[in-house]
PAMAR-245230 format. One record per residue (C-alpha): x, y, z; residue number from 1. Coordinates in Angstrom, 3 decimals, padded with zeros to 6 digits. Example, Ala and Ser with C-alpha at 12.3 -4.5 7.8 and 13.67 -1.06 7.14 Angstrom:
BEGIN
+----------+----------+----------+-----+
:       xx :       yy :       zz : seq :
+----------+----------+----------+-----+
:  012.300 : -004.500 :  007.800 :   1 :
:  013.670 : -001.060 :  007.140 :   2 :
+----------+----------+----------+-----+
END
This chain:
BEGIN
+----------+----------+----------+-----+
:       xx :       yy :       zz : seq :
+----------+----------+----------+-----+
: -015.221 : -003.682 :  001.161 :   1 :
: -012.880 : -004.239 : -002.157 :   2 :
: -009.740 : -002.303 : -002.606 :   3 :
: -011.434 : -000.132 : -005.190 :   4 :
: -013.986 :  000.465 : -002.570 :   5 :
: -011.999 :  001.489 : -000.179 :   6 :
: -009.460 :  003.668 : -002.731 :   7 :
: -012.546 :  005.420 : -003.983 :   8 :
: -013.831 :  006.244 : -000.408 :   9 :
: -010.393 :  007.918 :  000.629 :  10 :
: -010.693 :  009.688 : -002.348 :  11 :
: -013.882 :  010.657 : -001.861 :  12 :
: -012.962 :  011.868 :  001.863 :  13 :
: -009.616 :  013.333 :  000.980 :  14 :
: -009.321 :  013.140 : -002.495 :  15 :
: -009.862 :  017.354 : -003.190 :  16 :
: -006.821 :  018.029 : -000.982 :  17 :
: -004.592 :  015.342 : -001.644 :  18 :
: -004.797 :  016.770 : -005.132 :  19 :
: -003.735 :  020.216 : -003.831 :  20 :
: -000.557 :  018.610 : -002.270 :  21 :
:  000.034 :  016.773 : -005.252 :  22 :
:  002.188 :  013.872 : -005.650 :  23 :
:  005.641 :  014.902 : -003.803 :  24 :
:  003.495 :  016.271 : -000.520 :  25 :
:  001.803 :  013.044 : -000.388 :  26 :
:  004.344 :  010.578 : -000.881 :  27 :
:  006.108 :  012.755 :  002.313 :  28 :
:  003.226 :  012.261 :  004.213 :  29 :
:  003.011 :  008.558 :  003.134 :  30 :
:  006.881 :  008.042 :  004.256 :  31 :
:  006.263 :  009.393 :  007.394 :  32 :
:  003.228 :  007.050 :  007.859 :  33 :
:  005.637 :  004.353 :  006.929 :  34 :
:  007.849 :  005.237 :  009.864 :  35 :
:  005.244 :  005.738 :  012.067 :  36 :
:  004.242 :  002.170 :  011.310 :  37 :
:  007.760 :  000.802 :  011.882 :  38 :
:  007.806 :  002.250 :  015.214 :  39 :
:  004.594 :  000.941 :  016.294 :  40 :
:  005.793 : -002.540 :  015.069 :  41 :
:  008.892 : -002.566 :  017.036 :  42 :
:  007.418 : -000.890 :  020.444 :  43 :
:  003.782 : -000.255 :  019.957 :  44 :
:  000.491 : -001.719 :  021.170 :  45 :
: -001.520 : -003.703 :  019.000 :  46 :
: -004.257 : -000.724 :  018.399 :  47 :
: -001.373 :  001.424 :  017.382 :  48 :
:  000.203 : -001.078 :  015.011 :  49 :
: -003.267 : -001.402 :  013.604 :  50 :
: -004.199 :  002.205 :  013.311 :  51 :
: -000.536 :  002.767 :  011.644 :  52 :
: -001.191 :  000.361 :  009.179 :  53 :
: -004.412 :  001.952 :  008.342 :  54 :
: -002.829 :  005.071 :  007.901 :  55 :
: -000.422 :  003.165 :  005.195 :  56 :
: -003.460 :  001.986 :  003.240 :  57 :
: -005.124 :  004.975 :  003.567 :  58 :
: -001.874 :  007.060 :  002.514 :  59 :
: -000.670 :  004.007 : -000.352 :  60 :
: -004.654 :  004.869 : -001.946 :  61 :
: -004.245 :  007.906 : -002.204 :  62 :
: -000.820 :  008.216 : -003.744 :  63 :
: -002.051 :  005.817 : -006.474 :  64 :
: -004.994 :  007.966 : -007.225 :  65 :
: -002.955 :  010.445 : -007.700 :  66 :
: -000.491 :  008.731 : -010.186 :  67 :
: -004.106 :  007.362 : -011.776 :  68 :
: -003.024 :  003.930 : -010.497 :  69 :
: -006.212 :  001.275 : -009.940 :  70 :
: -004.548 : -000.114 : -006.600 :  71 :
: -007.026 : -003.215 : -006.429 :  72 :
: -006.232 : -003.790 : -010.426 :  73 :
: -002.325 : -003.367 : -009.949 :  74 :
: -002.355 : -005.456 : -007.536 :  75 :
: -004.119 : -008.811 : -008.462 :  76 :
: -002.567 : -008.305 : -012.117 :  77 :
:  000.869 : -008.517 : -010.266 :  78 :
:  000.301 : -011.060 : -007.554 :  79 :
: -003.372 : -012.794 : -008.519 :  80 :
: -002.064 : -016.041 : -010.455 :  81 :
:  000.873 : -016.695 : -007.962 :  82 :
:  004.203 : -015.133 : -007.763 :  83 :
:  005.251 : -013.087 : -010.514 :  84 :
:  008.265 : -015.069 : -011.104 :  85 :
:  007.313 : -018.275 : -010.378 :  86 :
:  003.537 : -018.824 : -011.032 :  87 :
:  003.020 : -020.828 : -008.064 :  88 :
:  001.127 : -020.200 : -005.025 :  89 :
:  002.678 : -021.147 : -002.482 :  90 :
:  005.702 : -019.038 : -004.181 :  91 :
:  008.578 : -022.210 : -005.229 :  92 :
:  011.711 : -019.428 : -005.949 :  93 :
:  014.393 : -020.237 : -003.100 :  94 :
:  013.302 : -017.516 : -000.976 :  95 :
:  016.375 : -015.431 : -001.260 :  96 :
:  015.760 : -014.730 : -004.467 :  97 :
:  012.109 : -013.915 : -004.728 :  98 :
:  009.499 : -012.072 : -002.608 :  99 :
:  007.153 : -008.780 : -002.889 : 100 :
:  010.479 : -007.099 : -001.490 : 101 :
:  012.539 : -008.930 : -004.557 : 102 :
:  009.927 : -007.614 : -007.067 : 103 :
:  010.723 : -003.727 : -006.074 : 104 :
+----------+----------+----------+-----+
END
């Protein structure tokens, strides 16, 4: 399954309500997933760090449906001829200075 795919089956499963909450409900429950997700990483179980970061991706699709964002597009257009900054894959910026967390 694609990124599109799976974006379009959220919304497909979730999609009718999500719209409902609109885009400040969602992102909510998206930052609470987020949290959820750091706890699991720093005391959980493996199934509960992976079912947390479902719950991200599934969350993270469905706030960029609702901003009209192609996730799947977004993405490789950022990231899908090497970093952003430096064109290379592996990434050649001195590390402090580049990164998805950089790019924010």
């Amino acid at each position: 399954m694609t990124v599109r795919e799976f974006q379009k089956l959220i919304e497909a499963e979730f999609g009718a309500r999500d719209a409902r909450r609109g885009m400040p409900g969602t992102f909510l429950w998206f930052a609470e997933e987020v949290g959820e997700l750091a706890e699991a990483l720093r005391r959980g179980t493996q199934q509960e760090r992976e079912e947390e970061f479902a719950d991200v991706l599934a969350w993270l699709s469905t706030l960029a449906t609702i901003a009209g964002v192609d996730l799947e597009g977004a993405a490789l257009g950022k990231y899908g001829k090497g970093c952003p900054r430096c064109g290379k894959t592996p990434c050649g910026c001195r590390e402090q200075a580049c990164g998805p967390a950089h790019q924010l």
